[in-house]
C-alpha positions in Angstrom: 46.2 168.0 167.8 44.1 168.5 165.0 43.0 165.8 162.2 44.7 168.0 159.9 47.4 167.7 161.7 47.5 163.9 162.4 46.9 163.2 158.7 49.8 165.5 158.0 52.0 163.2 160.2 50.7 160.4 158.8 51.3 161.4 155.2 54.6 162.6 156.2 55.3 158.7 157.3 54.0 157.4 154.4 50.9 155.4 156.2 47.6 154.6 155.1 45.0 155.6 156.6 40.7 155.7 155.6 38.0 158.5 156.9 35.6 156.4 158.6 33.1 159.4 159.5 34.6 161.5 162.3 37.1 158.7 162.6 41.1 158.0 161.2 41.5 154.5 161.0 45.3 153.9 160.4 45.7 150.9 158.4 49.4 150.0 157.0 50.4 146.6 156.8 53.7 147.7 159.1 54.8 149.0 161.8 53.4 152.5 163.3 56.0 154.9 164.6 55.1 158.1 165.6 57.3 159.1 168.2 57.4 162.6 167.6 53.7 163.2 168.7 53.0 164.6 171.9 48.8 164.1 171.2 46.2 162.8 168.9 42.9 164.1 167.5 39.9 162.1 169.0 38.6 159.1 167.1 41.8 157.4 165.5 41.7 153.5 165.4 45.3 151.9 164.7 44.3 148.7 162.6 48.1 148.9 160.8 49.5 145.6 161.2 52.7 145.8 163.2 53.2 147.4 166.2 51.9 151.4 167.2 55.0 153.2 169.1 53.5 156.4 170.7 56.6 156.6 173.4 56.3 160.5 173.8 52.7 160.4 173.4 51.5 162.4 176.6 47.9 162.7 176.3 44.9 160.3 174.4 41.8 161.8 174.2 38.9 159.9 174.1 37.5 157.3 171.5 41.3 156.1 170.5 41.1 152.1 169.8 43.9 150.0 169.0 43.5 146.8 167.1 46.7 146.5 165.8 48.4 143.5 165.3 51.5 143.9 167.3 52.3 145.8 171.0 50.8 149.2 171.7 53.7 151.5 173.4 52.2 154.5 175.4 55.4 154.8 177.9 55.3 158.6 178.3 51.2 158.8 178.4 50.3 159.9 182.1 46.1 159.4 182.2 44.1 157.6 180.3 40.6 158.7 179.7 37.5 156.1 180.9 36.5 153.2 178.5 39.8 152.7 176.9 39.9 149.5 175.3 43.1 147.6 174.1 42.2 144.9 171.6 45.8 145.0 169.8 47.7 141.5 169.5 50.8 142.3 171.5 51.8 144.2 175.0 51.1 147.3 176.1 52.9 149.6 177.6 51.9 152.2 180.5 55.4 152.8 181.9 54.4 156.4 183.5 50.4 155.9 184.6 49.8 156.1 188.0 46.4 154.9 188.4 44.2 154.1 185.6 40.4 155.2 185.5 36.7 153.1 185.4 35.8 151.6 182.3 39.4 151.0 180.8 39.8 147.1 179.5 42.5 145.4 178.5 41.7 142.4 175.8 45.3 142.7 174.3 47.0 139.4 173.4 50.1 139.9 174.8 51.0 141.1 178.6 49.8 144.7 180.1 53.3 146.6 181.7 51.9 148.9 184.0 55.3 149.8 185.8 53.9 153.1 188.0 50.5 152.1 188.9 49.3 152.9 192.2 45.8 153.1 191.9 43.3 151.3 189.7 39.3 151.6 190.2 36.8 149.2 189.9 35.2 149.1 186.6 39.0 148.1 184.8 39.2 144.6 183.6 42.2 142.5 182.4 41.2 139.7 179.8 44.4 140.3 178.0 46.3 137.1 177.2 49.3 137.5 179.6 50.1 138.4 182.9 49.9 142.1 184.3 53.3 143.6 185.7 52.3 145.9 188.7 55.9 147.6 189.9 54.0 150.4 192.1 51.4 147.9 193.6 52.3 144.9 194.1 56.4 145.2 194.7 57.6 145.0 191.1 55.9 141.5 190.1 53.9 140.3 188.1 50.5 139.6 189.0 50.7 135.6 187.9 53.6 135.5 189.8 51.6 137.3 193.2 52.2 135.3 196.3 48.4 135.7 197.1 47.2 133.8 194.3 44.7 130.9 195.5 45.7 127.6 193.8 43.0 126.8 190.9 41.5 129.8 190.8 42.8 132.0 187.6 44.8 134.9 188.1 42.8 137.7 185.9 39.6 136.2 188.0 41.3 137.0 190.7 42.9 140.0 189.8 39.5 141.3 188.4 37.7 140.1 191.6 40.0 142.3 193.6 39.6 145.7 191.6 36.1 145.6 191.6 36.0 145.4 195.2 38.3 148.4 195.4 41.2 146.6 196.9 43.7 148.7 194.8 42.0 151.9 195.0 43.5 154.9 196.8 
């Protein structure tokens, strides 16, 4: 998708947005629903408000950030490009990922729902404020909940531990 494009769907919507540069920063004080978009131009930064529904969404390209302040909903998204970063207030949302790249970090507020992970590589960190739902990898649980958790130590430590020493890598 083109910017032309993007800000065509955006004006279509009735959302706010500023150049910034090369970048779009979206920034309504509402909700973000876009569920009709399939992609997104490079360089859009979602600092609307609410919450940023992307459901059919099924490619990012790269220098996408989302500081929105509610969840970030990337259900149908299958890859994620390296050195993602989630700094949005609520959940997120990676229903249909499979194994998620170096370099991506998740500093949301909310939980991270990463229902069909199967691989994740060192270099991915969770400092997002609740607990991480593995269905693929860990036997639909969520890691705070993980039988292997070692009593004091907290569980993103541990978690992040473990990916950096490859333990979920395939």
């Amino acid at each position: 998708m083109t910017q032309e494009e993007f800000i065509k769907a955006l004006d279509k919507k009735g959302y706010s947005y500023e150049i910034e540069g090369d970048k779009i920063v979206v920034t309504p004080w509402v909700n973000v629903n876009l569920n009709a978009l399939t992609s997104l131009p490079p360089g859009v930064v979602f600092k609307n408000a609410g919450y940023v529904h992307l459901e059919f969404l099924t490619s990012l390209p790269p220098d996408v950030k989302f500081n929105n302040g509610g969840y970030v909903n990337l259900n149908a998204l299958t890859s994620l490009p390296p050195g993602v970063v989630f700094k949005n207030k609520g959940r997120v949302y990676l229903e249909s990922l499979t194994s998620l790249p170096p370099g991506v970090v998740f500093s949301n507020e909310g939980y991270v729902w990463l229902g069909g992970i199967t691989s994740i590589a060192p270099g991915v960190e969770f400092i997002n404020g609740g607990d991480v739902y593995f269905n693929s990898t860990i036997h639909k649980d969520w890691f705070g909940n993980w039988k292997g958790n070692i009593k004091g130590i907290n569980n993103k430590r541990l978690l992040n531990s473990m990916i950096s020493k490859g333990v979920f890598e395939r």
